[in-house]
C-alpha positions in Angstrom: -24.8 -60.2 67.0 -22.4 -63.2 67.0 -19.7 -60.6 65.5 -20.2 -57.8 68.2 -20.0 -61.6 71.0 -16.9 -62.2 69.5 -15.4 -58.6 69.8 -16.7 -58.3 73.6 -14.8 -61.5 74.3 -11.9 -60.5 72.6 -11.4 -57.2 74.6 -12.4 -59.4 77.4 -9.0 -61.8 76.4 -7.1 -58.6 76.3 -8.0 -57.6 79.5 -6.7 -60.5 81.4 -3.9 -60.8 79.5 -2.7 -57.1 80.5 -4.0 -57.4 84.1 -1.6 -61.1 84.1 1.6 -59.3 82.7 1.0 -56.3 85.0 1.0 -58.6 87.9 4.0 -60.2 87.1 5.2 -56.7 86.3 4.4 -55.9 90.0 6.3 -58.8 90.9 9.3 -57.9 89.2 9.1 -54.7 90.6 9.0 -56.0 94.2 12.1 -57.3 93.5 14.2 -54.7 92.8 12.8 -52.8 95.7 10.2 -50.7 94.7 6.6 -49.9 95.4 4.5 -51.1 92.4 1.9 -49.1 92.9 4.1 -45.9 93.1 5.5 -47.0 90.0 2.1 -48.0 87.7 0.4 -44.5 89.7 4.1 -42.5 88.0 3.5 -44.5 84.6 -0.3 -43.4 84.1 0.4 -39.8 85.4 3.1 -40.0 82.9 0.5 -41.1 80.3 -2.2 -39.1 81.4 -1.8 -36.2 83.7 -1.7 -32.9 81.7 -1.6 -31.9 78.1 1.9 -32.5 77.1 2.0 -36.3 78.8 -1.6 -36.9 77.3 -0.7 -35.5 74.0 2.2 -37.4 73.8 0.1 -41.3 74.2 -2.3 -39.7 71.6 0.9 -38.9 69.4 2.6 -42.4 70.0 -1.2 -43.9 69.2 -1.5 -42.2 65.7 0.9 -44.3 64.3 1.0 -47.2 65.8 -3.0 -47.4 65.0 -2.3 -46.9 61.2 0.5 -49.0 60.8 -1.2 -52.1 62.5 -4.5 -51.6 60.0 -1.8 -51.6 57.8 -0.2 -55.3 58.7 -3.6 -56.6 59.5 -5.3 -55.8 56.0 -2.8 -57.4 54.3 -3.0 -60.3 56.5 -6.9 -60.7 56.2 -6.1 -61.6 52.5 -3.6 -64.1 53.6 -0.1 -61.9 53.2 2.2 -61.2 55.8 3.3 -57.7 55.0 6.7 -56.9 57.1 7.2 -54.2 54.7 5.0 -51.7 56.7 8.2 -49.8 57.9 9.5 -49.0 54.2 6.2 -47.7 53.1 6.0 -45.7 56.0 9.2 -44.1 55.0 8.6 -44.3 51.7 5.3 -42.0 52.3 7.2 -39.6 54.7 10.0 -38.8 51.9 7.5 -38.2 49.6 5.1 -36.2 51.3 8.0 -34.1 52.3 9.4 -33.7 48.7 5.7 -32.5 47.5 5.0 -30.3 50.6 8.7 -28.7 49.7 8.3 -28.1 46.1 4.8 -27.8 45.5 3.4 -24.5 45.7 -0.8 -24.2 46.1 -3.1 -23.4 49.1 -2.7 -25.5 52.0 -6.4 -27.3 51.3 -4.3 -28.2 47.7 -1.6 -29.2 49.0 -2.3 -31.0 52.4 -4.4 -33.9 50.2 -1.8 -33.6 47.6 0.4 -35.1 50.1 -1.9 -37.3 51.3 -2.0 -38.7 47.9 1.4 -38.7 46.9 2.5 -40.9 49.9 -0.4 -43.5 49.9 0.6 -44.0 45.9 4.4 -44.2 46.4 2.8 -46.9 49.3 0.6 -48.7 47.5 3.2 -49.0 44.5 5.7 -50.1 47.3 3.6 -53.1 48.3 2.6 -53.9 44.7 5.9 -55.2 44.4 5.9 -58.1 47.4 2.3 -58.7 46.3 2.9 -59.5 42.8 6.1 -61.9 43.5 3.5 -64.0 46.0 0.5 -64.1 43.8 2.1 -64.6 40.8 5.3 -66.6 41.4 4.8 -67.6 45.0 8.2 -65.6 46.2 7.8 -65.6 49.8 6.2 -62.4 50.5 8.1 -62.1 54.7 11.5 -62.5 52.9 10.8 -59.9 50.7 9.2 -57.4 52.2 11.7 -57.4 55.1 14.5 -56.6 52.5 12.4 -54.1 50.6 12.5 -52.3 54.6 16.0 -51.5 53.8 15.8 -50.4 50.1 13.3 -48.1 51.6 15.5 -46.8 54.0 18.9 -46.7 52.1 16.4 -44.5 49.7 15.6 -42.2 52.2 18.9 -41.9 54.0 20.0 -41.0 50.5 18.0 -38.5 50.0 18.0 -36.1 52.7 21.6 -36.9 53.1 22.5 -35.5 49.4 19.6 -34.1 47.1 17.0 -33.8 49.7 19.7 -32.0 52.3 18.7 -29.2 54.9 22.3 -28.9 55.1 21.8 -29.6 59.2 24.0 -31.6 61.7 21.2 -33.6 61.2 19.8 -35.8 57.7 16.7 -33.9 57.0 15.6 -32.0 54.7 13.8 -28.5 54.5 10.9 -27.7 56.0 7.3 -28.4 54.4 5.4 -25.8 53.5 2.1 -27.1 55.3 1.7 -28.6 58.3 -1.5 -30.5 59.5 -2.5 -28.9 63.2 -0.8 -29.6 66.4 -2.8 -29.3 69.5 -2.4 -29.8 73.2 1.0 -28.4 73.3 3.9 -28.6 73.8 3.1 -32.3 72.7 3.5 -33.5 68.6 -0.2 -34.7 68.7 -1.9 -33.1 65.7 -5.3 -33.8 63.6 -3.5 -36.3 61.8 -4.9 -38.5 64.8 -8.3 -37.6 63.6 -7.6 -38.7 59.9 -5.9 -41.9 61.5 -9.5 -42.6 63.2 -11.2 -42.1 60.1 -9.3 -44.4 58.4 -9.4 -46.9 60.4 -13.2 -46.9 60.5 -13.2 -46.9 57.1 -11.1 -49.9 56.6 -13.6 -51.5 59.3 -16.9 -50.7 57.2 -14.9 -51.9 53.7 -13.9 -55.3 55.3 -17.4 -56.0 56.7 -19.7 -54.6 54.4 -18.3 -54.0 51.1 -18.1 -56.9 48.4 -13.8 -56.0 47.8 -13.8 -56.9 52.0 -16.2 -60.1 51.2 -13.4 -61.1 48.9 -10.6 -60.4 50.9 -11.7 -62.5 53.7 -12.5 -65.2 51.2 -9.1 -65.4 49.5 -7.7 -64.8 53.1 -9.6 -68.2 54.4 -9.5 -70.5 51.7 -8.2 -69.2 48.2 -9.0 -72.3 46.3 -12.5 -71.9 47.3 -12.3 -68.7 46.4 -11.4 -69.1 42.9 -13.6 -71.8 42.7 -16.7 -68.9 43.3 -15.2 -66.9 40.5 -12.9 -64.6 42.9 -9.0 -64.1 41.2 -7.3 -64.4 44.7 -4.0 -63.3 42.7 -5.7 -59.8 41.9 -7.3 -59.7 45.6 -4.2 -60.8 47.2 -2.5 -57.7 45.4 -5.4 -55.1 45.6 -5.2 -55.7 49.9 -1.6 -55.4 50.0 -1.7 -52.1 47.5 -4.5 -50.8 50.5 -2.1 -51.9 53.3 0.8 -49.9 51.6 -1.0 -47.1 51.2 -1.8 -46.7 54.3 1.4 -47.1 56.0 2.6 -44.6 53.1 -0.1 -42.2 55.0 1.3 -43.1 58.4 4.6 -41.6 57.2 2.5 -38.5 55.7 0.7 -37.9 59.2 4.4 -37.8 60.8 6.2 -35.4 58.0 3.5 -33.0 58.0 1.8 -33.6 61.4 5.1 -34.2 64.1 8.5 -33.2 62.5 7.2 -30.7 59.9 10.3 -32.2 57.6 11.6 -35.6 56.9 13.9 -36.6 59.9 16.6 -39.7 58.4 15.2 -42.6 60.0 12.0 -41.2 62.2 9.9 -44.4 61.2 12.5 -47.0 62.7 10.1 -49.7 65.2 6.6 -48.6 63.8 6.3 -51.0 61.6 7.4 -53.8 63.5 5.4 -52.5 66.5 2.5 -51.9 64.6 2.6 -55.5 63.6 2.9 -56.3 66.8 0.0 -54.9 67.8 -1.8 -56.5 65.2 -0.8 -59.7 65.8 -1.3 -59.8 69.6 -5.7 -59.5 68.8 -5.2 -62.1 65.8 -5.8 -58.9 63.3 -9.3 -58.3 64.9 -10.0 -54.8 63.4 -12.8 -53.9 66.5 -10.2 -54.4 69.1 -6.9 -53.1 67.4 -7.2 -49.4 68.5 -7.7 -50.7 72.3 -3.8 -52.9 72.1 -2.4 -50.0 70.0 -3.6 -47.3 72.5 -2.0 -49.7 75.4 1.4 -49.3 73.7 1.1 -45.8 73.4 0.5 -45.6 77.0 3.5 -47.8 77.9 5.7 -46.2 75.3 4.9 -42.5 76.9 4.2 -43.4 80.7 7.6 -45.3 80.6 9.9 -42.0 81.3 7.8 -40.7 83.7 7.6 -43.8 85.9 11.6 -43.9 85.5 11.5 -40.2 86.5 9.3 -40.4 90.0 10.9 -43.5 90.8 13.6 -45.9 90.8 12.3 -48.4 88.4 13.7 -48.2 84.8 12.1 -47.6 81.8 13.2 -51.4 80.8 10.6 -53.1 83.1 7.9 -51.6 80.5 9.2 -53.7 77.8 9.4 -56.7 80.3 5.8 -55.8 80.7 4.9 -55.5 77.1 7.0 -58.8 76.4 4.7 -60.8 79.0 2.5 -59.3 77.6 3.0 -60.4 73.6 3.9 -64.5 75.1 0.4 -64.4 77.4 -1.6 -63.4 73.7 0.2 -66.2 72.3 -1.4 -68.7 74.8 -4.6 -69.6 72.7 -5.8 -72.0 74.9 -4.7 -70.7 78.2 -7.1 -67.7 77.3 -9.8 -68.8 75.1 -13.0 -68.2 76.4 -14.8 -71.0 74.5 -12.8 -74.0 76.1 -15.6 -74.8 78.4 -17.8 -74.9 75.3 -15.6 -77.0 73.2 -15.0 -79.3 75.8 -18.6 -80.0 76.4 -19.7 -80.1 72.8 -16.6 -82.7 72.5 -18.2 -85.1 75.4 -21.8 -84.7 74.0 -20.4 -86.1 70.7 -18.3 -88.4 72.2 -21.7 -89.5 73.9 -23.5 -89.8 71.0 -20.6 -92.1 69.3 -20.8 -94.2 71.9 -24.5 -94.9 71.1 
């Protein structure tokens, strides 16, 4: 009960924050001379209205919802995983070499893809997890330089062996492809295996003894070990899970959106994603709501510059209000009132 109190007052927080940075949103828009509620009516119908706009904020969502489980896994153990970009390409260049050169039955080689791009992720994110837990190498530092191992890789590779031989670093087509629906949008049923995951990362850090541990090591790591957890091994284990699934973020886009690896596709989803993350304090329950609110800006953003004179820009003014107003702790926290009367009751009782 106290967890599901804490979740309704955190989508609660969110809420006001996006209703704050749309005001001042409307605001900005006044000032350049345009009707703000033209402008947010042209950014939802841009979001919303038909198939291909709606398609296209469930396609922007998919990733974005994966790659911010990804950051905030790793973070519930204490790590700060930047690295989420280079597994996400990482797990697109490999899902594309096995869907290329792997020949079986699509209900083979669809999971085989799956596979081969959470391991390649996981792997990825053994390395930054090792360094920390082991030799206390600053995990940021090197995760953010691993990004662009991951992408010199890639570039590489569909540039020379991996070559389409196109205007274009790609490489060939894969021979499966996961279903695309509402067209002529990219949205596909990787969304559906995006959902799934996330639910299951939801039940294995509340009820499963590995998501007991991680939390543990994640609060307080000495008293951790002192209860017989190895916070090293835990430490790496959660940033192995958070690698593999951004490696199956960049599986969902190969097989799902471009149906080949396209040089540099992943470029801002990791960043965003930890964005995302970040803004709900890594809250699991409220994640998908901040993620789907991106997806919504990201797509309604060209039609509101479309049906009206105001430019895609004053989206990410809106998203950066938004991003500084989450950062306000006390300006939104809804206990202050509580605090601040437990603190004069004890202050009372002191004085006794």
């Amino acid at each position: 009960m106290k967890r599901f109190s804490g979740s309704l007052k955190g989508v609660a927080r969110i809420l006001l924050i996006l209703l704050l940075a749309m005001g001042l949103g409307a605001v900005i828009i006044l000032l350049i001379g345009e009707n703000p509620f033209e402008a947010y009516g042209a950014l939802l119908r841009g979001a919303f209205n038909g198939k291909r706009n709606f398609g296209t904020t469930l396609a922007n969502f998919t990733p974005l919802l994966l790659t911010s489980f990804a950051f905030a896994i790793a973070s519930k153990a204490g790590a700060f995983n930047v690295g989420v970009e280079g597994e996400v390409f990482l797990g697109g260049i490999v899902a594309a070499w096995i869907g290329i050169n792997v020949h079986a039955p699509a209900f083979i080689l669809i999971p085989l893809c799956f596979i081969g791009a959470a391991l390649i992720g996981a792997l990825w994110a053994f390395i930054p997890g090792a360094l920390k837990a082991y030799w206390n190498v600053n995990e940021v530092c090197v995760t953010i330089l691993m990004n662009y191992v991951a992408q010199f890789i890639t570039s590489y590779l569909v540039s020379g062996p991996m070559s389409a031989g196109k205007a274009n670093a790609q490489s060939d087509y894969v021979q499966v492809n996961l279903t695309q629906f509402m067209k002529p949008s990219s949205v596909n049923t990787g969304l559906f295996i995006a959902i799934a995951i996330a639910i299951v990362m939801v039940w294995m850090l509340s009820r499963t003894s590995f998501g007991y541990k991680v939390r543990t090591v994640g609060t307080n790591a000495a008293f951790a070990e002192y209860t017989g957890i190895s916070p090293k091994r835990v430490l790496i284990q959660a940033m192995m899970v958070s690698g593999a699934i951004g490696g199956a973020a960049g599986c969902i886009e190969v097989l799902g959106v471009h149906g080949y690896f396209l040089n540099n596709f992943a470029t801002g989803l990791g960043s965003n994603g930890m964005l995302a993350a970040l803004i709900v304090k890594c809250d699991l329950r409220t994640i998908p709501i901040i993620a789907l609110f991106l997806g919504v800006l990201k797509s309604g953003a060209m039609g509101m510059q479309q049906s009206t004179g105001v430019p895609k820009s004053i989206v990410d003014t809106i998203t950066a209000l938004f991003i500084i107003f989450a950062t306000m702790e006390t300006l939104f926290s809804f206990d202050r009132a509580n605090k601040r009367a437990k603190r004069g009751a004890d202050n009372k009782e002191v004085k006794k």
